[in-house]
Backbone atoms as SQL, in Angstrom:
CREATE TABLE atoms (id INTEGER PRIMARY KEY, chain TEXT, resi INTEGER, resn TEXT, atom TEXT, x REAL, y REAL, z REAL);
INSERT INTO atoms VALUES
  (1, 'A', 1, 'UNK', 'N', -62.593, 2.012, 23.303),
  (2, 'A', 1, 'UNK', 'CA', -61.321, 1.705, 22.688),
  (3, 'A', 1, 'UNK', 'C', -60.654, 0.585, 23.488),
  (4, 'A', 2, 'UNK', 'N', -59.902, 0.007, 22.762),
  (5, 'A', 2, 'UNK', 'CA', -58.615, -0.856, 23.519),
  (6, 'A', 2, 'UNK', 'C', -57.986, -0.594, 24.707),
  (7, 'A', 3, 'UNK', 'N', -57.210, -1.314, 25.272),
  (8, 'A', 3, 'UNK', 'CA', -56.397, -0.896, 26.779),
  (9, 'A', 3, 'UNK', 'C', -54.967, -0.210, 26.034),
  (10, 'A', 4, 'UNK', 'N', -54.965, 0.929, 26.464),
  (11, 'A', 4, 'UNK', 'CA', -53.199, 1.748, 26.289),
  (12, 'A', 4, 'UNK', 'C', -52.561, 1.030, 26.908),
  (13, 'A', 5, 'UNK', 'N', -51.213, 1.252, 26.361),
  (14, 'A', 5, 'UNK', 'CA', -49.677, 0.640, 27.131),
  (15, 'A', 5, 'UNK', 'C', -49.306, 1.438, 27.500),
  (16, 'A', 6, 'UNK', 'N', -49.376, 3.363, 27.207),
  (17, 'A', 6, 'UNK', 'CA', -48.478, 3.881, 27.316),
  (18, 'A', 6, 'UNK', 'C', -48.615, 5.705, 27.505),
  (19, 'A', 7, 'UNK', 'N', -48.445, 6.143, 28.749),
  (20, 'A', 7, 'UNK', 'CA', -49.086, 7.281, 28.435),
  (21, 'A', 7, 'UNK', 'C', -49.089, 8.593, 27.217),
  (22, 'A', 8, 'UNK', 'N', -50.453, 9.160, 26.919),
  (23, 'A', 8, 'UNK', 'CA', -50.860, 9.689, 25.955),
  (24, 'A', 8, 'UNK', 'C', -49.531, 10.695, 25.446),
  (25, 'A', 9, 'UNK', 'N', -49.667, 10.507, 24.233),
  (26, 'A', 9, 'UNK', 'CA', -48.291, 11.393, 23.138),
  (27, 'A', 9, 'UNK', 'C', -49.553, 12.428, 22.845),
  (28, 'A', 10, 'UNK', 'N', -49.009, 14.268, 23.549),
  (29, 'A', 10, 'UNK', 'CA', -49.185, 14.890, 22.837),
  (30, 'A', 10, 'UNK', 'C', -48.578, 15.525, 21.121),
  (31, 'A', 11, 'UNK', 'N', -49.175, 15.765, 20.193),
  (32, 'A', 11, 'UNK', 'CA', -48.802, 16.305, 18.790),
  (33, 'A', 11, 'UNK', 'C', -49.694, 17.374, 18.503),
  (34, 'A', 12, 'UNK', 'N', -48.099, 18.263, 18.519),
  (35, 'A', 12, 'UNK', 'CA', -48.937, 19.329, 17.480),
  (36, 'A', 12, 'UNK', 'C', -48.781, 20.090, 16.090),
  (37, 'A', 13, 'UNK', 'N', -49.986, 20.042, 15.580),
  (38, 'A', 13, 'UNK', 'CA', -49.821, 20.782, 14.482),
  (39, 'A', 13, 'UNK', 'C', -49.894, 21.791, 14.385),
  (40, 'A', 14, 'UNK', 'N', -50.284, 22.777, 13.311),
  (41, 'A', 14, 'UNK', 'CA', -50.348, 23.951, 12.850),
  (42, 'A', 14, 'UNK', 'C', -51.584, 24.595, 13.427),
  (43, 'A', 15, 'UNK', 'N', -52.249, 23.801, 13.405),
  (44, 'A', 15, 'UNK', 'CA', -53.915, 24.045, 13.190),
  (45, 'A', 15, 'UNK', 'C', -54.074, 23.408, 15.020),
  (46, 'A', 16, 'UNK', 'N', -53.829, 23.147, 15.663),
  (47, 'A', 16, 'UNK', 'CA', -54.115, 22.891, 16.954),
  (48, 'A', 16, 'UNK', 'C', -52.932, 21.653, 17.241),
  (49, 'A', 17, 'UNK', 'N', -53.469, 21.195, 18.478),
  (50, 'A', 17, 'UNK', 'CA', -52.753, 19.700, 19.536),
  (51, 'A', 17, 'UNK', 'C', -53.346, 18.784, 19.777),
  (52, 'A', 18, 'UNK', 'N', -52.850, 17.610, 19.594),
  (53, 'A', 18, 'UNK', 'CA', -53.894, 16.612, 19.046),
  (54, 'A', 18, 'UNK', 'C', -53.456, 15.623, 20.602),
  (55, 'A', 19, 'UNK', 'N', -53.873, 14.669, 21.052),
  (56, 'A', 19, 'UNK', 'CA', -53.618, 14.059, 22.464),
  (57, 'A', 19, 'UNK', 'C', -54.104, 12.307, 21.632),
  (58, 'A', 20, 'UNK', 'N', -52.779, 11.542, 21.743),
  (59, 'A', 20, 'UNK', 'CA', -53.187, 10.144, 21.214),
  (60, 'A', 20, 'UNK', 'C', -52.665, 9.536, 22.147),
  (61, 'A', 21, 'UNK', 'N', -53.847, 8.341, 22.170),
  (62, 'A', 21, 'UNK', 'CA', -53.198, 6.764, 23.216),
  (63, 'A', 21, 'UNK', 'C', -51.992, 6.112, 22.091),
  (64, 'A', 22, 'UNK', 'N', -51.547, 5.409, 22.938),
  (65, 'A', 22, 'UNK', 'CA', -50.610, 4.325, 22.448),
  (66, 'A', 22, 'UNK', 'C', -50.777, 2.724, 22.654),
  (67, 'A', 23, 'UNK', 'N', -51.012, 1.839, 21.780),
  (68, 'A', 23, 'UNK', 'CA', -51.276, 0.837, 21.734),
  (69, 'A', 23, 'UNK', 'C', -50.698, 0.050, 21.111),
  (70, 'A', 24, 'UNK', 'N', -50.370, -1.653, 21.256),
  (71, 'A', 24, 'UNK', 'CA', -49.752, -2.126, 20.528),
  (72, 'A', 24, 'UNK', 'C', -50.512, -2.316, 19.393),
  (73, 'A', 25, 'UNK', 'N', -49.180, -2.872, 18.229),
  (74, 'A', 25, 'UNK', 'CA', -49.497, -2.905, 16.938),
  (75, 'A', 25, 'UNK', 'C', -50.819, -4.062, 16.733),
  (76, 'A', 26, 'UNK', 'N', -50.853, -5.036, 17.493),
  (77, 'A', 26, 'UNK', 'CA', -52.289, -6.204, 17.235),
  (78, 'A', 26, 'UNK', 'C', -53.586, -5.255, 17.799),
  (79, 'A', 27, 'UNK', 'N', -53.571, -4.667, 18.173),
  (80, 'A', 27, 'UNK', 'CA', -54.691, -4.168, 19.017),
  (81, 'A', 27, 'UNK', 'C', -56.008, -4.120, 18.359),
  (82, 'A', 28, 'UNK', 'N', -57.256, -4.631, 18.736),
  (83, 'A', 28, 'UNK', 'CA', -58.504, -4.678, 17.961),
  (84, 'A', 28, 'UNK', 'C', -58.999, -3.754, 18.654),
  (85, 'A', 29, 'UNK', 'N', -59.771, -2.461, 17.587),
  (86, 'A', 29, 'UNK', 'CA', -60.574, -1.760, 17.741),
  (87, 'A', 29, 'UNK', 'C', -61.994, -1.730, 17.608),
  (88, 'A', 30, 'UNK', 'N', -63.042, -1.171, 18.442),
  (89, 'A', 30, 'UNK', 'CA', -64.169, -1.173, 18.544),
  (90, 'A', 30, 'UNK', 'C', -64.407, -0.092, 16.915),
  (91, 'A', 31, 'UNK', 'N', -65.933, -0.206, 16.681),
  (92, 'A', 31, 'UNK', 'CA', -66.165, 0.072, 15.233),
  (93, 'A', 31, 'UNK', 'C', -66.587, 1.709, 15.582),
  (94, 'A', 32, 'UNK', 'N', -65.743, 2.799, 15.920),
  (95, 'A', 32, 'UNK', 'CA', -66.171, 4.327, 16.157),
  (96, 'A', 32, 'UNK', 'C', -65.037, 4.820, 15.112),
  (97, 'A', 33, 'UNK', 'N', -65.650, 5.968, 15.336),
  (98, 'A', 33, 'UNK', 'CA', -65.059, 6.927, 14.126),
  (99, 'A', 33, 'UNK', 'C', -63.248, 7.560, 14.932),
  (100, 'A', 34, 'UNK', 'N', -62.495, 7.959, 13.993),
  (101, 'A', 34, 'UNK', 'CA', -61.273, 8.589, 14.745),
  (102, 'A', 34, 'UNK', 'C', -59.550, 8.435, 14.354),
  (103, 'A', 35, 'UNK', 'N', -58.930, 9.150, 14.622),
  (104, 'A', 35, 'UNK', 'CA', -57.844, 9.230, 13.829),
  (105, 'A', 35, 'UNK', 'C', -56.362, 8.312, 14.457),
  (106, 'A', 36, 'UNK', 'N', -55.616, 7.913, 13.812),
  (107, 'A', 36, 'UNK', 'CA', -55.000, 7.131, 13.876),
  (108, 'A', 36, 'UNK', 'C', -53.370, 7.140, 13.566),
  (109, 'A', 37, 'UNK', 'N', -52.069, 6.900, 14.030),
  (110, 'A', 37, 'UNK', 'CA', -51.051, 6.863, 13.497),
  (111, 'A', 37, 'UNK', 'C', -50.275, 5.685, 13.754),
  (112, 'A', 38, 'UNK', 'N', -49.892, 5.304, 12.369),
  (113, 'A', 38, 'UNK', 'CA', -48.640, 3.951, 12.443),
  (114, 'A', 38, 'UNK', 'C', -47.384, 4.626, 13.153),
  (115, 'A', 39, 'UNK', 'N', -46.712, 4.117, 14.147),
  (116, 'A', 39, 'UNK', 'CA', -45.392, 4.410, 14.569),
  (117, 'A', 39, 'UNK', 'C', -44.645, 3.109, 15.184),
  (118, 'A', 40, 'UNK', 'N', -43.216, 3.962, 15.337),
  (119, 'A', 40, 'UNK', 'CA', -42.616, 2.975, 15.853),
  (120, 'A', 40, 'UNK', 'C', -41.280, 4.337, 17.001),
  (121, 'A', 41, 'UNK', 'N', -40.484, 3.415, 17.570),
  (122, 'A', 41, 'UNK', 'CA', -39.515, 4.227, 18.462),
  (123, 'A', 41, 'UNK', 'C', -38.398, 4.395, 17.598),
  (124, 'A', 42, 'UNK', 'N', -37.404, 5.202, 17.364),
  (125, 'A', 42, 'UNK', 'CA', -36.272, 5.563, 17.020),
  (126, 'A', 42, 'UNK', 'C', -35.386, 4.608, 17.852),
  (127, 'A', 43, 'UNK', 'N', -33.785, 4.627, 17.631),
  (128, 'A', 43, 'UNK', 'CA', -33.122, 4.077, 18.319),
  (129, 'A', 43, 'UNK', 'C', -32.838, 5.295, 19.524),
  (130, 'A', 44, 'UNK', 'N', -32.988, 6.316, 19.511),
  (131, 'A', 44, 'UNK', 'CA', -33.004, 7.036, 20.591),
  (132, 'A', 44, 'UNK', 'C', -34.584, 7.161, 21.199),
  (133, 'A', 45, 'UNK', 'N', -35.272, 6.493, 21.011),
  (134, 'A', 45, 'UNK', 'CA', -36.607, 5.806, 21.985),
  (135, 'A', 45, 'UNK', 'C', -37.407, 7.544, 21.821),
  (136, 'A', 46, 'UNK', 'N', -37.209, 7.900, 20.727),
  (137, 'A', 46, 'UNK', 'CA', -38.401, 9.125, 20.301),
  (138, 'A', 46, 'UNK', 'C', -39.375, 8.477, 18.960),
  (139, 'A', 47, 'UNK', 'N', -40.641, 8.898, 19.379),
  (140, 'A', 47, 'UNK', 'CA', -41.838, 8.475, 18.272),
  (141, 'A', 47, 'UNK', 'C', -41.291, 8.488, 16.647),
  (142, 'A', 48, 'UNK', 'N', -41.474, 7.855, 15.515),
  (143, 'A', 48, 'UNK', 'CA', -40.877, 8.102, 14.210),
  (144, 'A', 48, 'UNK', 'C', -42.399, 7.417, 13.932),
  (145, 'A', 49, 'UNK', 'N', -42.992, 8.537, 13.104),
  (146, 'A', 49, 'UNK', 'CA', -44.700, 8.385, 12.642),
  (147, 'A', 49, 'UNK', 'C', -44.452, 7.807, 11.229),
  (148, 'A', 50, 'UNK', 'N', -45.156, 7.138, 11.255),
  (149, 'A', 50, 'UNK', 'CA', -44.449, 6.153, 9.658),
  (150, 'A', 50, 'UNK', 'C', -45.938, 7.085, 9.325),
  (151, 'A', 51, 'UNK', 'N', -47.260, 6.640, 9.315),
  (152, 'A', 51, 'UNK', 'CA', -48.464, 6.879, 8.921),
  (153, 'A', 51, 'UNK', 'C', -49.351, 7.279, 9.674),
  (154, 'A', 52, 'UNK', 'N', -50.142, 8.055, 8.587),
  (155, 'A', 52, 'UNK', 'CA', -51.261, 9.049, 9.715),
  (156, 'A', 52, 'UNK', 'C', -52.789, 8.968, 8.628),
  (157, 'A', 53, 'UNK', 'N', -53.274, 8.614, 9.266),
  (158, 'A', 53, 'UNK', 'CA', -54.945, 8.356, 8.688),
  (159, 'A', 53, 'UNK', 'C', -56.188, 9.093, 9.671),
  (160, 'A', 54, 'UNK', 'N', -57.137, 8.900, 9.074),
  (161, 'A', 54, 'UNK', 'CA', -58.285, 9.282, 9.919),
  (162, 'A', 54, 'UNK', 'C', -59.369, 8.079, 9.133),
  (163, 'A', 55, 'UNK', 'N', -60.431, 7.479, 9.953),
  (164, 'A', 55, 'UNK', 'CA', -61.287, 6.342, 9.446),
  (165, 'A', 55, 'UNK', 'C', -62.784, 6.662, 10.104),
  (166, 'A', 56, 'UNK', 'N', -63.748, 6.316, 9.644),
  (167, 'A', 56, 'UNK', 'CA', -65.164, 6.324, 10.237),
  (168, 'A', 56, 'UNK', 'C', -65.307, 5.378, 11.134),
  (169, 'A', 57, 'UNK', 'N', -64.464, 4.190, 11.038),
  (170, 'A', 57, 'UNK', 'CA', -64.454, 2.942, 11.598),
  (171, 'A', 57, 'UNK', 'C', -62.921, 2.368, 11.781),
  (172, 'A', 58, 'UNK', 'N', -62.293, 2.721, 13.320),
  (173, 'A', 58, 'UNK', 'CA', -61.242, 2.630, 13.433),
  (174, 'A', 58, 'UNK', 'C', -60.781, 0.804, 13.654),
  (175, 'A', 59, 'UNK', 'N', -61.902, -0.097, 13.822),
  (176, 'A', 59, 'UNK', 'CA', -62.134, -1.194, 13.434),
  (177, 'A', 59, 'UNK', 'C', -62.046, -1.732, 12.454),
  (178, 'A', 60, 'UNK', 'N', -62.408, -1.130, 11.243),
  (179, 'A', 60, 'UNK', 'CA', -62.179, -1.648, 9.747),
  (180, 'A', 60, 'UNK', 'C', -61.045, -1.554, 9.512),
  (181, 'A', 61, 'UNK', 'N', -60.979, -0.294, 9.018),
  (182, 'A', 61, 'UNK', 'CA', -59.855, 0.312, 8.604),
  (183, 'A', 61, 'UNK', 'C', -58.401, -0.428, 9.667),
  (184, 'A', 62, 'UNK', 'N', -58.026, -0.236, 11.024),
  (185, 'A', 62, 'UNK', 'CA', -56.961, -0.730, 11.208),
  (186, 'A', 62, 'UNK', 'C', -56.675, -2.341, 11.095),
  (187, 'A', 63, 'UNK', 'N', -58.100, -3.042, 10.883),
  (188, 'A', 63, 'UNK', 'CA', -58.126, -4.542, 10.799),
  (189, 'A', 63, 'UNK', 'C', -58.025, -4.964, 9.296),
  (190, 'A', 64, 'UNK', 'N', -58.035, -4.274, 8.273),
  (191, 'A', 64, 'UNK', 'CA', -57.437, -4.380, 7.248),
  (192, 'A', 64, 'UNK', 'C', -55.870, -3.655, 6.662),
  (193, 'A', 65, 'UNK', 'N', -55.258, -3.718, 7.646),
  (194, 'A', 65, 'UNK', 'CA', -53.647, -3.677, 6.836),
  (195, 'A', 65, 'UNK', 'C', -52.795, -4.330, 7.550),
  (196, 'A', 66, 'UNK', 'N', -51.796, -4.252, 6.404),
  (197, 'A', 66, 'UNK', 'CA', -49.966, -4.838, 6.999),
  (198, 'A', 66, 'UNK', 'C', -49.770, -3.739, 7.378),
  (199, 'A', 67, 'UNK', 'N', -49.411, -2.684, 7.996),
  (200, 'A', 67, 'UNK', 'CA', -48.050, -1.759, 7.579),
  (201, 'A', 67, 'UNK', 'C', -47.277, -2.365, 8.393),
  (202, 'A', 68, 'UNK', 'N', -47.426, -3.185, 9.506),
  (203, 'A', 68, 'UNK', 'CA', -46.565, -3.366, 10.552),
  (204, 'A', 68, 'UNK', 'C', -45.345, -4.025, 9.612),
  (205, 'A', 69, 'UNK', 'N', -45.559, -4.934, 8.762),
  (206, 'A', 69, 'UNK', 'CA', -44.783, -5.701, 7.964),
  (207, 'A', 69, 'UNK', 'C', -44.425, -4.901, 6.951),
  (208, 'A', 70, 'UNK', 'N', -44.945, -4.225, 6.374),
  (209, 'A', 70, 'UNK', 'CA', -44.633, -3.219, 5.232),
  (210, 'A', 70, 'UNK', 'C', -43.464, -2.271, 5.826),
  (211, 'A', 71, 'UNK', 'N', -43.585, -1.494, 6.765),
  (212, 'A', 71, 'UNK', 'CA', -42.846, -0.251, 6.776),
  (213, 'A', 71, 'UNK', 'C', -42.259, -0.581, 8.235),
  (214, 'A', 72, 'UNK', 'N', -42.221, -1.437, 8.958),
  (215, 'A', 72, 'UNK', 'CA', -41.922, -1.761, 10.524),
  (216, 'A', 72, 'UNK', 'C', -42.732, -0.886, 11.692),
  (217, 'A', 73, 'UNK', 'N', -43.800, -0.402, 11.351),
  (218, 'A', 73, 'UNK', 'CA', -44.779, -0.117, 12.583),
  (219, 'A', 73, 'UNK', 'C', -44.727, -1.024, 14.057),
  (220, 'A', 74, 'UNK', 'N', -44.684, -0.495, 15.237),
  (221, 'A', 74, 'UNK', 'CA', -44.717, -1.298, 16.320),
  (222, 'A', 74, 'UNK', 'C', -45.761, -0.973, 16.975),
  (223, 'A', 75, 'UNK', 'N', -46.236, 0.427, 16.880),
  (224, 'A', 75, 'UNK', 'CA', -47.518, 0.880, 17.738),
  (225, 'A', 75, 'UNK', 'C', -48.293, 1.419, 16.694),
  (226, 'A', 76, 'UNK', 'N', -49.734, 2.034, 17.081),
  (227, 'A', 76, 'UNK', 'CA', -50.876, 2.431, 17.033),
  (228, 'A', 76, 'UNK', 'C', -50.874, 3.622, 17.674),
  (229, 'A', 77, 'UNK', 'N', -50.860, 4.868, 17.605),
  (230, 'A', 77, 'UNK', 'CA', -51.679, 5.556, 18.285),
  (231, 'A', 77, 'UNK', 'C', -53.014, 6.119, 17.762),
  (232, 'A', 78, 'UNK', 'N', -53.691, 6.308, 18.753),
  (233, 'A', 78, 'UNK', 'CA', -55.012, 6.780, 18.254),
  (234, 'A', 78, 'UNK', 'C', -55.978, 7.461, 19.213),
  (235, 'A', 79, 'UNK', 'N', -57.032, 7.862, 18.668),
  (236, 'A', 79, 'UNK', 'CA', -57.934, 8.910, 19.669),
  (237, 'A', 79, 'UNK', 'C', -59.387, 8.599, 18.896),
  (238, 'A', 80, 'UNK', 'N', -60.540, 9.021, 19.364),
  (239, 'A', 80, 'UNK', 'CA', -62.033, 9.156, 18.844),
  (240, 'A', 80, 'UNK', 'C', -62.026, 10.210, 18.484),
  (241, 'A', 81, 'UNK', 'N', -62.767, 10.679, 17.433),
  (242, 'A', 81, 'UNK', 'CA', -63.511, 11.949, 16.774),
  (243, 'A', 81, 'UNK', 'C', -64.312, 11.349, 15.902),
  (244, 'A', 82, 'UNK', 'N', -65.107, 11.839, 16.041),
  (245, 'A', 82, 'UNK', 'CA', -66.825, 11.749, 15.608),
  (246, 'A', 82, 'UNK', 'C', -66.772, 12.023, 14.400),
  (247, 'A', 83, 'UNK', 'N', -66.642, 13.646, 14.476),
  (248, 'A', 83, 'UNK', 'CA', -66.659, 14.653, 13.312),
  (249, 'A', 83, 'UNK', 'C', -65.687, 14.916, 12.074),
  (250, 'A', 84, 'UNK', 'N', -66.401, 14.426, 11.477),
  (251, 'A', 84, 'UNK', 'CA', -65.664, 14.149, 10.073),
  (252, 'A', 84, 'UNK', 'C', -64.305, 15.216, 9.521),
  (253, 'A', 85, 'UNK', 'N', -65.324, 16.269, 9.424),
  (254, 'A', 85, 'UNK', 'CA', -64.782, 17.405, 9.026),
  (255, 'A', 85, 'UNK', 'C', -63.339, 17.059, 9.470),
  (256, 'A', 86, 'UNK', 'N', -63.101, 17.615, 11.028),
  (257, 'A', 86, 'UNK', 'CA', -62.230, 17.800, 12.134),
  (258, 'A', 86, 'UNK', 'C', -61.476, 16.474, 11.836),
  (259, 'A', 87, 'UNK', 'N', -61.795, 15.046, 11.670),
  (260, 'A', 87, 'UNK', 'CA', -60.887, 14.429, 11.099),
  (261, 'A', 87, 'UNK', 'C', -60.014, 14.470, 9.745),
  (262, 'A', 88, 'UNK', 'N', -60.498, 14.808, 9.328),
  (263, 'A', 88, 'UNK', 'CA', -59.744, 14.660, 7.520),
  (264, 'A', 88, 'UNK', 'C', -58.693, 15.783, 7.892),
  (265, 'A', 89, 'UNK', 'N', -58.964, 17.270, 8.616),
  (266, 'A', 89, 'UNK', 'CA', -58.684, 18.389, 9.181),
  (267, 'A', 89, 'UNK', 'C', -57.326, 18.114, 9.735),
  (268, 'A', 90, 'UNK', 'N', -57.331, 17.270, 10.780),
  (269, 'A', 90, 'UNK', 'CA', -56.141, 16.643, 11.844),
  (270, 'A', 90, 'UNK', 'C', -55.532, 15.856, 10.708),
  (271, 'A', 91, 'UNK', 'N', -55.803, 14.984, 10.402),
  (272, 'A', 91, 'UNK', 'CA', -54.780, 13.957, 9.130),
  (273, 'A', 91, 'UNK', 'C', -54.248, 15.192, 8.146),
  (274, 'A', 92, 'UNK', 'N', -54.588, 16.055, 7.864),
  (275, 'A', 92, 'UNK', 'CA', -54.132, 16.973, 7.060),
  (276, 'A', 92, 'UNK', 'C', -53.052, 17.197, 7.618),
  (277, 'A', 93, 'UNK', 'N', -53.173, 18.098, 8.712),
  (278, 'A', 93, 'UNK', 'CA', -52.938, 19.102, 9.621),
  (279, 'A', 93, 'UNK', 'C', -51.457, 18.098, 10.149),
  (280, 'A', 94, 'UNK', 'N', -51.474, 16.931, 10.618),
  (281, 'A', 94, 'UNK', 'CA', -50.506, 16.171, 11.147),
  (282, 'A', 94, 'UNK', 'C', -49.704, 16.049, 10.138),
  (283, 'A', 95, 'UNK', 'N', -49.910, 15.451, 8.832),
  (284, 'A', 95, 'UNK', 'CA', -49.358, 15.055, 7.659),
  (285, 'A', 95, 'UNK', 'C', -48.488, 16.401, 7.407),
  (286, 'A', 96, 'UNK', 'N', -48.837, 17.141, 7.509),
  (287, 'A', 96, 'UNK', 'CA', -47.811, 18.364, 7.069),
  (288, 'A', 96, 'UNK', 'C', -46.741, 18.682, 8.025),
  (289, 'A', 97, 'UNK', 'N', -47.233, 18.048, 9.752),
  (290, 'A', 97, 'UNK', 'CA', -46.257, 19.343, 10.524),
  (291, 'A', 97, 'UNK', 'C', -45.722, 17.879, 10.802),
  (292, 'A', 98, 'UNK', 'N', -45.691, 16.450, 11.396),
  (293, 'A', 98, 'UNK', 'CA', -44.720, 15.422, 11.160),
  (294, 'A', 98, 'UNK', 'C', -44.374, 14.963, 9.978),
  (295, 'A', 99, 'UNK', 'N', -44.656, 14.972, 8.894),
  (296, 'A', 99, 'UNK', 'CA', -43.857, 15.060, 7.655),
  (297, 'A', 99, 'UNK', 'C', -44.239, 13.152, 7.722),
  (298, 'A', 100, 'UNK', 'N', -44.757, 12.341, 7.877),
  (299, 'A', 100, 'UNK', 'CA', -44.671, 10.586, 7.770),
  (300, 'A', 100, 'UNK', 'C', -44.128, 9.912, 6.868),
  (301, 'A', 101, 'UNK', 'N', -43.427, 8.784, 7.264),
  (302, 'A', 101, 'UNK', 'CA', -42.440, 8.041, 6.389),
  (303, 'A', 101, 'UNK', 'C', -43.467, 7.659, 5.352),
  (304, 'A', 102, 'UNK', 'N', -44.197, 7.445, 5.236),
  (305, 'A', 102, 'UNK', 'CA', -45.538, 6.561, 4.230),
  (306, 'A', 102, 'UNK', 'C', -46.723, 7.776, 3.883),
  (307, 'A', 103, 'UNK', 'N', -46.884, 8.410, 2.817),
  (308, 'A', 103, 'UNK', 'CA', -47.857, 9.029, 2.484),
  (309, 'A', 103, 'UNK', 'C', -48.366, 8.466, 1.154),
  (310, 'A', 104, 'UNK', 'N', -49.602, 8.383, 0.981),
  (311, 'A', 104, 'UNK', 'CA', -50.548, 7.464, -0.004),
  (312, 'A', 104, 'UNK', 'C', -51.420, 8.527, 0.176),
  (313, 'A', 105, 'UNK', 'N', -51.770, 9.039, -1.515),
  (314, 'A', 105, 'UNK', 'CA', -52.642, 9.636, -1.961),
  (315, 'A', 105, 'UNK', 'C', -54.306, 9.316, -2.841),
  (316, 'A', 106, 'UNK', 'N', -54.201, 8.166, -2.464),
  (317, 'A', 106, 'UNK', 'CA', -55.329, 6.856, -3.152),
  (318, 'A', 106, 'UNK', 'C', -56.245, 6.425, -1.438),
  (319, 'A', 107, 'UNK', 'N', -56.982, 6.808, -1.147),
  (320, 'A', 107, 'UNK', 'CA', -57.944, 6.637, 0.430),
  (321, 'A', 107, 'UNK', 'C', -58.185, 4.922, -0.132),
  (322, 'A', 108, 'UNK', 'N', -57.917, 4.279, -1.700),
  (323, 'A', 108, 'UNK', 'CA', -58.660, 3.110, -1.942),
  (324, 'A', 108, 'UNK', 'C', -57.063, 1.988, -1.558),
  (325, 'A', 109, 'UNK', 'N', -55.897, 2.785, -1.750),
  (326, 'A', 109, 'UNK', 'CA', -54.484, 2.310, -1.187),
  (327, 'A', 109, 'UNK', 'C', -53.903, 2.478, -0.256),
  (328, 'A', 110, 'UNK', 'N', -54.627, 3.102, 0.972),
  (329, 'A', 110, 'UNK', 'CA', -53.800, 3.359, 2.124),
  (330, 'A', 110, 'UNK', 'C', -54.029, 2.539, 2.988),
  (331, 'A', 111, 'UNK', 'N', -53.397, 2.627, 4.336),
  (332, 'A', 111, 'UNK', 'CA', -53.456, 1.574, 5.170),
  (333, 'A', 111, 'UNK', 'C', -55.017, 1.618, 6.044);
């Protein structure tokens, strides 16, 4: 993966605790599998998760979108997971217990 800026944001969901780096919003990713969230800081400097994905290729997938321009994303966080399952699982699982400013129900329209 990329170089972090920032030490790791634990999140948890329902279903377990998930441990993500923080990176800036340009950041190029190597082509591995693993889950991902658009954010940015609040004016009281707490995480506000615009978007939450999971990708086979955290390279593709984050090198094809705006959101930064779309919805004001400033960071990236993200982590590796291999296993499919356990990804779609966590994007579920997150999507429900942070609630994200941006939810897209089209995998062919999301970020």
């Amino acid at each position: 993966m990329a170089s972090k800026v920032e030490t790791p944001v634990e999140l948890n969901g329902q279903l377990g605790r998930y441990t993500y780096w923080v990176y800036p919003i340009n950041t190029t990713f190597k082509d591995e599998p693993g889950n991902y969230i658009y954010a940015r800081r609040n004016s009281a400097g707490e995480w506000e998760y615009v978007y939450i994905g999971e990708s086979s290729s955290l390279s593709q997938r984050l090198a094809s979108t705006d959101v930064e321009r779309t919805v004001g994303a400033t960071h990236i966080l993200a982590h590796l997971n291999p296993d499919e399952r356990a990804r779609k699982n966590e994007e579920k699982d997150l999507i429900k217990t942070l609630v994200p400013r941006l939810v897209l129900s089209s995998k062919s329209n999301r970020p």
